[in-house]
C-alpha positions in Angstrom: -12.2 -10.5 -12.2 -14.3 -8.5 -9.2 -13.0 -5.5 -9.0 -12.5 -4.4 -5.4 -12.0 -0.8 -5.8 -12.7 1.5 -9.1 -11.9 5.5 -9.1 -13.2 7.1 -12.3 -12.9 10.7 -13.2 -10.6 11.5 -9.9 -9.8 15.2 -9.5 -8.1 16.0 -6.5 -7.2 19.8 -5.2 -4.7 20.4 -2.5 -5.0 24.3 -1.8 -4.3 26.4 -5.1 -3.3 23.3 -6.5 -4.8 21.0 -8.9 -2.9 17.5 -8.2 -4.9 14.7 -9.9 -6.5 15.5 -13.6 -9.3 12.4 -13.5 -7.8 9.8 -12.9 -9.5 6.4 -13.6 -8.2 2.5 -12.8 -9.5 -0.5 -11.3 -8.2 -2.4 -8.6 -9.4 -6.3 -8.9 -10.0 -8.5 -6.0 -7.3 -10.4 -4.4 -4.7 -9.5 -6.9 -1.6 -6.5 -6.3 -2.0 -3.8 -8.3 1.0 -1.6 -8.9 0.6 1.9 -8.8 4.2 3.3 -11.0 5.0 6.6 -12.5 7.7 9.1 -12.0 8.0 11.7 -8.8 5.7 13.6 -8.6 3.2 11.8 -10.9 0.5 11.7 -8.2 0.8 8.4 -6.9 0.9 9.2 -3.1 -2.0 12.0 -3.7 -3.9 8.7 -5.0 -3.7 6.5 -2.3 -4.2 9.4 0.2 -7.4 10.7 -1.7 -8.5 6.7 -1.3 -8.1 7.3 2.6 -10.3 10.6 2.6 -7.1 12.4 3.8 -7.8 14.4 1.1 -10.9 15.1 -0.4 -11.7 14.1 -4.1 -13.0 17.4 -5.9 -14.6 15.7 -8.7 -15.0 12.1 -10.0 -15.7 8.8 -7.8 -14.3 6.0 -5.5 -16.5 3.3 -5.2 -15.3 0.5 -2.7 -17.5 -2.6 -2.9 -19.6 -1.1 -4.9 -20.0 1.6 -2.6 -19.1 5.2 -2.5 -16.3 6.7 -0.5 -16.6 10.2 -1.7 -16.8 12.2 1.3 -16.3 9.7 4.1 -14.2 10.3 7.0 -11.1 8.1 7.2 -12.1 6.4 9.9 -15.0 5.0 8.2 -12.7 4.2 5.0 -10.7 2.3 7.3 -13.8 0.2 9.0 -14.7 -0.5 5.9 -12.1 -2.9 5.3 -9.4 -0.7 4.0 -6.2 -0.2 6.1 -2.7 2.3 4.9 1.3 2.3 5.2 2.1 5.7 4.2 5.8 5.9 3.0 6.1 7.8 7.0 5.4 4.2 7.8 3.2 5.9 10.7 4.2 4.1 13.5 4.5 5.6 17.0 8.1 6.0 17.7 7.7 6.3 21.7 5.3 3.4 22.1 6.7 -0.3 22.3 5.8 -2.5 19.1 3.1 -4.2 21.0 1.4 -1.0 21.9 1.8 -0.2 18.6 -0.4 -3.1 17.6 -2.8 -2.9 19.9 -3.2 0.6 19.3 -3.8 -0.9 15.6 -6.2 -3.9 16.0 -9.6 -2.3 16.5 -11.0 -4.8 18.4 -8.2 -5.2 21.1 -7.9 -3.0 23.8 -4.6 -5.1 25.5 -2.0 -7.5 24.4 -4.3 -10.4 25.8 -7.5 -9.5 23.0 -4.9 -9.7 20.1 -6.1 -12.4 18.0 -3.0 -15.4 19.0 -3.2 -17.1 15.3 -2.8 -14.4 13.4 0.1 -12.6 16.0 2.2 -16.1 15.4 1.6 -15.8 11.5 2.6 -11.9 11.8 5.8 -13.0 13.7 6.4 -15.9 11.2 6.7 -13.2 8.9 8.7 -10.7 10.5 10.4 -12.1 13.9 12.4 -9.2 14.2 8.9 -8.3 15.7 8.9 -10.8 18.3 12.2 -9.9 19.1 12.0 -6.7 20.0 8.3 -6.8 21.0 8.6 -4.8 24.1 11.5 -2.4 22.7 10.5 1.4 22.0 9.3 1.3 17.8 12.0 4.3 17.5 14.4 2.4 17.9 14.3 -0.2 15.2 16.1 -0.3 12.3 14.4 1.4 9.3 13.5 -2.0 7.7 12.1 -3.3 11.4 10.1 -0.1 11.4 8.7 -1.3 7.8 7.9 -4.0 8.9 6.0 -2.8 11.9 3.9 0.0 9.8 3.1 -3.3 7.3 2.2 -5.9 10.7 0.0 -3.0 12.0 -1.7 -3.1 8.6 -2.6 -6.9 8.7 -3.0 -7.1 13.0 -6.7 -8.0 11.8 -7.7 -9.0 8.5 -8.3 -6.4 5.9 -9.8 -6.7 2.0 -8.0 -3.9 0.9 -4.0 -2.4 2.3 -2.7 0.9 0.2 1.1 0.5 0.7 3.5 3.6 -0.4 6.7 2.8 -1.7 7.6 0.3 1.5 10.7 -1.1 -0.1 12.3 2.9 0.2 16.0 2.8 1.5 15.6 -0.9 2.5 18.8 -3.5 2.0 17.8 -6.1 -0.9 17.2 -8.6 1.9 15.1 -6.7 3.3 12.9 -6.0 0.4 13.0 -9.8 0.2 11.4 -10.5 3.1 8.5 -7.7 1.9 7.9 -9.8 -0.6 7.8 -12.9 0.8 5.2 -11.0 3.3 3.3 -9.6 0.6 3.0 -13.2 -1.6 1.9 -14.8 1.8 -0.8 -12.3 2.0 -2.3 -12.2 -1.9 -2.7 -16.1 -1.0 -4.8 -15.2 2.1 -6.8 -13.1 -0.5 -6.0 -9.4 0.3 -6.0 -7.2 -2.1 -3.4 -4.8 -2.3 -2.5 -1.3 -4.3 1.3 -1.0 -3.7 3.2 2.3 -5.0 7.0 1.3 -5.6 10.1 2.5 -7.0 11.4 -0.4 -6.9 10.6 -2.1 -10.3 12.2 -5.4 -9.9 9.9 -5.3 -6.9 6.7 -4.4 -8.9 7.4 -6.9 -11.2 8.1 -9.6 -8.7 4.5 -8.9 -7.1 2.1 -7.5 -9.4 -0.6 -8.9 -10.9 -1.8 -5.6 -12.7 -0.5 -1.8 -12.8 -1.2 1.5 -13.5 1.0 4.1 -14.5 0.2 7.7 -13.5 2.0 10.9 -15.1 1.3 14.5 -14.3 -2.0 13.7 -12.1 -3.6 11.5 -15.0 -3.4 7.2 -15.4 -1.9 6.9 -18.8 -1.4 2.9 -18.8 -3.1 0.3 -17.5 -2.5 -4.1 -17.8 -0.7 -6.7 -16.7 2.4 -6.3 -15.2 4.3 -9.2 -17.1 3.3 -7.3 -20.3 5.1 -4.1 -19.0 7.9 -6.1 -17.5 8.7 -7.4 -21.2 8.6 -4.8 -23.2 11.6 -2.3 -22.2 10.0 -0.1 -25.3 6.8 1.0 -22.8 8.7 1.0 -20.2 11.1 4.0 -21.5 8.2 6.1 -22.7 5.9 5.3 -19.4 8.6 5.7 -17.0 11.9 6.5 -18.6 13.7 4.5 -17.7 13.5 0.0 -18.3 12.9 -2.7 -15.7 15.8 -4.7 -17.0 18.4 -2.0 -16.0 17.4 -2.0 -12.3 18.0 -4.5 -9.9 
């Protein structure tokens, strides 16, 4: 496996306080990684860290080989790397296609989106279509999801950080996510996905970490955690097979 993105030795501090305690994990190439741990564990503070929203204190994040310690997020994001934060980030007052052209760097109007790869979004999500000229506030929460993930993939990217996009969503919903996601790992994108949702992690991932108290405690494959509801209490506390 080519790994895509590697953090070793991670320390992040957010004023006073010391959030992430060294972590280290390895993201491989076109595969979905799960990122899984309890509130609070530091799973957000990870992927936000990754962005350069916040500034590693100690350690490395090498993307490509290459170092992202101390980049600004724009040039994370040129770099191939795009973000859903669990905000979803969308701009509530613009219409979902200023929303995506806002998001594809290389268009500056509807007409300079790239036509393929709109009609694949849409096949994906045609709520989005739909309501294409509608205001983005006014979507439902899982249209909005949707949106925040379609801005994500308006151009193709190696790498999409994805926090817990399956939050409050109806089980169709979550579904369709999924759907979107498989679609995606066969177009060889790599993604790190947070969730809560652990039927969803173990629909989709490929490999996962588990994070507790700022540190990676576990790492593997995702069937092997899925199977064995003994790791799964003492990672997580709780067992796969007892959520739906």
């Amino acid at each position: 496996m080519n790994t895509l993105l590697e953090l070793k030795g991670v320390h992040t501090h957010i004023g006073a306080y010391h959030i992430l305690h060294g972590v280290d994990f390895a993201v491989p190439q076109g595969q979905v990684t799960m990122l899984l741990g309890r509130n609070g564990a530091g799973k957000t503070t990870t992927l936000r860290t990754i962005m350069g929203l916040w500034q590693a204190s100690l350690g490395e994040i090498t993307f490509r080989g290459q170092p992202l310690n101390g980049l600004p997020t724009p040039d994370i994001a040129s770099a191939g790397i795009a973000y859903v934060p669990e905000s979803m980030g969308i701009f509530t007052d613009l219409t979902v296609k200023e929303n995506m052209v806002l998001a594809a760097r290389s268009a500056r109007h509807e007409g300079e989106l790239d036509k393929a790869r709109l009609a694949w979004i849409f096949g994906l999500f045609p709520a989005l279509q739909k309501f294409w000229l509608y205001p983005a506030g006014k979507l439902s929460g899982g249209q909005k999801q949707m949106l925040a993930v379609a801005r994500a993939i308006c151009e193709p990217r190696a790498l999409i950080l994805i926090d817990e996009p399956s939050k409050g969503l109806a089980p169709s919903i979550i579904q369709n996510l999924i759907s979107a996601f498989r679609e995606l790992k066969e177009q060889q994108t790599t993604i790190l996905l947070v969730e809560q949702n652990f039927m969803m992690a173990k629909a989709l991932g490929d490999r996962v970490a588990v994070m507790d108290d700022g540190r990676v405690v576990h790492t593997g494959e995702m069937a092997e955690l899925a199977r064995d509801s003994f790791l799964q209490q003492k990672l997580l506390g709780l067992s796969l097979g007892t959520h739906q």
